[in-house]
Wavefront OBJ file of the C-alpha trace (Angstrom):
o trace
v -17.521 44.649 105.750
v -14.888 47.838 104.943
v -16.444 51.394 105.035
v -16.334 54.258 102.219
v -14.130 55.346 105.018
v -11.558 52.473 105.216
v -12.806 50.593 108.267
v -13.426 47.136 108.595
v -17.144 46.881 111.267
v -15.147 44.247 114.103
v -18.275 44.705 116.217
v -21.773 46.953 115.887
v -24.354 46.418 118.488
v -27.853 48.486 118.192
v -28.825 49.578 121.887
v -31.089 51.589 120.965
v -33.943 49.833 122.675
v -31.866 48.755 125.738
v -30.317 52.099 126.231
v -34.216 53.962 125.869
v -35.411 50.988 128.896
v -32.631 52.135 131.003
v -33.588 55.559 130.554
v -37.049 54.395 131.356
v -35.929 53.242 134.669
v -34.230 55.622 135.438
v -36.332 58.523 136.127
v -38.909 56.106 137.592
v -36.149 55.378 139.794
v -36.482 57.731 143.084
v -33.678 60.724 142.408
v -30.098 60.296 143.803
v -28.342 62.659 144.926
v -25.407 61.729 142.668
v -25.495 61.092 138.921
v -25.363 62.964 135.373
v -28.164 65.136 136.329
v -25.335 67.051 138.677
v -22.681 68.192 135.639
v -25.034 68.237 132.602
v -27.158 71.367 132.368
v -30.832 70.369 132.326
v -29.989 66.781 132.157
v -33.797 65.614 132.382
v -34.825 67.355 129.139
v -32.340 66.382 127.619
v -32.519 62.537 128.615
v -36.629 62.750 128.016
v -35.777 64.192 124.071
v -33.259 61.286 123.990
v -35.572 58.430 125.247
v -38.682 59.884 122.407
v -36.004 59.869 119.310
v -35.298 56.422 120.313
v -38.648 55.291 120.512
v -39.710 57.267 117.045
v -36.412 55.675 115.518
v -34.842 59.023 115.199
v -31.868 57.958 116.143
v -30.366 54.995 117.038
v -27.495 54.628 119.627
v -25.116 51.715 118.432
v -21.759 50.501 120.226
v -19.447 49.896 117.760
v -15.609 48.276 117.160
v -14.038 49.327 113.661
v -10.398 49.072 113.036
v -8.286 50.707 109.885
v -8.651 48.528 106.631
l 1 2 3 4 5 6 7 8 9 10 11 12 13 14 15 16 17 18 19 20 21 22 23 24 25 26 27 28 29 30 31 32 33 34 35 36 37 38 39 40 41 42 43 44 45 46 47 48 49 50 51 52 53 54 55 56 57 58 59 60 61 62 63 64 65 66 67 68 69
């Protein structure tokens, strides 16, 4: 499949449901003194606003491989 934009989709892989699980874990997970929490500002609201546009479809967070047509 090429794109309006002139890519041809190699690979596209929806994690959205994977990548909200993880999230899950996670914070139910006791807290580590290491991790993203340390270098992104308010990293817990963030990550909680993340994990409920995932599950209310929102948004959908996709790994993808697209080369030039």
């Amino acid at each position: 499949m090429t794109t309006q934009a002139g890519f041809e989709i190699t690979t596209w892989n929806d994690l959205t449901d994977v990548a909200a699980e993880t999230m899950r874990a996670f914070f139910a997970a006791p807290a580590n003194p290491l991790g993203l929490h340390v270098f992104v500002p308010d990293f817990t609201t963030k990550a909680a606003n993340l994990i409920a546009n995932a599950e209310q479809n929102r948004i959908r967070l996709i790994q993808a491989v697209l080369t030039a047509a």
